[in-house]
Structures are given as C-alpha cells and as structure tokens.
ZAVOZA-983916 format. One record per residue (C-alpha): residue number from 0; residue in three letters; x, y negated, z negated. Coordinates in nm, 2 decimals, decimal comma. Layout:
// ZAVOZA-983916
DRENKOL   nr  rest      xx      yy      zz
DRENKOL  NUM   ala       X       Y       Z
...
This chain:
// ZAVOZA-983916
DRENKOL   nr  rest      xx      yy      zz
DRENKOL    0   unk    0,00    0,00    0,00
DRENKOL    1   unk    0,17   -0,31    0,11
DRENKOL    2   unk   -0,12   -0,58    0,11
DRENKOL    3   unk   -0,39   -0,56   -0,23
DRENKOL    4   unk   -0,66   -0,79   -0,31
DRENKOL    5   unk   -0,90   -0,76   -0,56
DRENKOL    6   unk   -1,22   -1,05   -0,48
DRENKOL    7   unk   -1,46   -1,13   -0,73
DRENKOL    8   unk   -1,70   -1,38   -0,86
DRENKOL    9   unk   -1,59   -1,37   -1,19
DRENKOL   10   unk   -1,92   -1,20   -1,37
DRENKOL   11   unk   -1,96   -0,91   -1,57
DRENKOL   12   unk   -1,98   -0,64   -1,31
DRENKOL   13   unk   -1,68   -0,81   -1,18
DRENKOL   14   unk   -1,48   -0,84   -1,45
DRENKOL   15   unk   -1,59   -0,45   -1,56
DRENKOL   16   unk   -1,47   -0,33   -1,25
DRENKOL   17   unk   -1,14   -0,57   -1,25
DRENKOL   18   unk   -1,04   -0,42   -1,60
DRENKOL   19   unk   -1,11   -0,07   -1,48
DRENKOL   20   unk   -0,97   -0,06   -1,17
DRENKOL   21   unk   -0,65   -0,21   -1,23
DRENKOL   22   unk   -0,62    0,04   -1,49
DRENKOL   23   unk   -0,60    0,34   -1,26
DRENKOL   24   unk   -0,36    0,17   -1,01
DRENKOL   25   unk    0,00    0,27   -1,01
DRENKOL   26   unk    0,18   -0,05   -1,22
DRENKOL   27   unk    0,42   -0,07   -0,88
DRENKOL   28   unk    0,17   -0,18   -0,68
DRENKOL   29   unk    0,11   -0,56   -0,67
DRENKOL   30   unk   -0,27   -0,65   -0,68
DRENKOL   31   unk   -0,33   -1,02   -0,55
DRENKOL   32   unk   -0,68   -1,13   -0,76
DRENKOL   33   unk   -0,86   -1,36   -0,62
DRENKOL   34   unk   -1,13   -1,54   -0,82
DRENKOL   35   unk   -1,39   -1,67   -0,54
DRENKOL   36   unk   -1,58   -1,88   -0,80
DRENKOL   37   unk   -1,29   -2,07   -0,89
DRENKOL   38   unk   -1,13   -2,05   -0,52
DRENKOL   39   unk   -1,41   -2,10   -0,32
DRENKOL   40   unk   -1,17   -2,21   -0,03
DRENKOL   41   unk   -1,09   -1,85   -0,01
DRENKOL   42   unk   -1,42   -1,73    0,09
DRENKOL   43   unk   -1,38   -1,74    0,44
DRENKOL   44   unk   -1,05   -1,55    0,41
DRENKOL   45   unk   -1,26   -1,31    0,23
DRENKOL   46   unk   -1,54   -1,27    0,50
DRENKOL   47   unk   -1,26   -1,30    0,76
DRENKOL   48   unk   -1,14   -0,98    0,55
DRENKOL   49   unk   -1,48   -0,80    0,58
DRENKOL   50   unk   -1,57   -0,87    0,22
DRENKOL   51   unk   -1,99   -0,88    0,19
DRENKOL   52   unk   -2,05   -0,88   -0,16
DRENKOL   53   unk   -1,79   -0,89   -0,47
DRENKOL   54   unk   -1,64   -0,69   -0,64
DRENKOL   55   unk   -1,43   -0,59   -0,39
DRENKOL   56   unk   -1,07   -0,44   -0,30
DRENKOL   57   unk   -0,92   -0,50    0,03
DRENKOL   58   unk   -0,62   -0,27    0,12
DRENKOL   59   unk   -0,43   -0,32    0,42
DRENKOL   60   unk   -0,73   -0,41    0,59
DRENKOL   61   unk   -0,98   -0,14    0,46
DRENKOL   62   unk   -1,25   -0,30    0,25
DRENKOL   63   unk   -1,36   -0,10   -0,09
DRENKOL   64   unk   -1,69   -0,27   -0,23
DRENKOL   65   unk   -1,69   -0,13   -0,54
DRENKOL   66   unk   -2,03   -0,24   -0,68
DRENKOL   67   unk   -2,27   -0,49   -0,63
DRENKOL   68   unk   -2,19   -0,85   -0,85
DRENKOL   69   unk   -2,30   -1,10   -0,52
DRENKOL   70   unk   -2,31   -1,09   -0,21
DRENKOL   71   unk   -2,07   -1,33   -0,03
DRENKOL   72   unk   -2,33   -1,58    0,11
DRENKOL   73   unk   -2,42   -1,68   -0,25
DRENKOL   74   unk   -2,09   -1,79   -0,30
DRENKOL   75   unk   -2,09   -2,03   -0,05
C-alpha cells in the first residue's frame, strides 16, 4: 500500500470506524486522515477519488466505504 486515506466527517460512526480501523492496520503503513468537516476544500479530491459517503478508505485508488456516516453531497 503506497497511497492511504481515511475520509470522514468527523461523527460518531466516523470516528468508531477511524479508531477501529487504524487499529487493525500494520503501524508501517502511513494513513493520511482527512477530516472533510474541517477541510471542506478536500471534498472534491474526495469525489474526484470515488468517495460517496464517509467513512471511507481509499487505497491506491480502490474506495472502501466502510459504513454509512453522510453521504458526500451533505458535506458540501
């Protein structure tokens, strides 16, 4: 894994599934977390990523939506 990010909105489910799943991930690999309530100029990089509703983990391209916290168009 070469390029990790982890977008979220920063509520509960979020932050549930932040905790969790940087617990399970090797300590080597570097997670970039992106917090799209406090960087909402990010949330086109996220749709541009093929992020539709946080949480979600994007590596190398592949999109993991973990569970459903919002969807990216109530972000905006």
């Amino acid at each position: 894994m070469s390029n990790v990010r982890y977008y979220h909105a920063g509520c509960p489910v979020c932050v549930s599934a932040e905790q969790t799943l940087l617990g399970l991930l090797d300590p080597k690999v570097q997670v970039e977390v992106v917090h799209l309530g406090e960087q909402s100029s990010r949330i086109a990089e996220a749709e541009k990523a093929g992020v539709e509703s946080v949480p979600a983990l994007v590596v190398d391209g592949q999109v993991l939506h973990l569970n459903f916290g919002a969807a990216i168009a109530d972000l905006k």
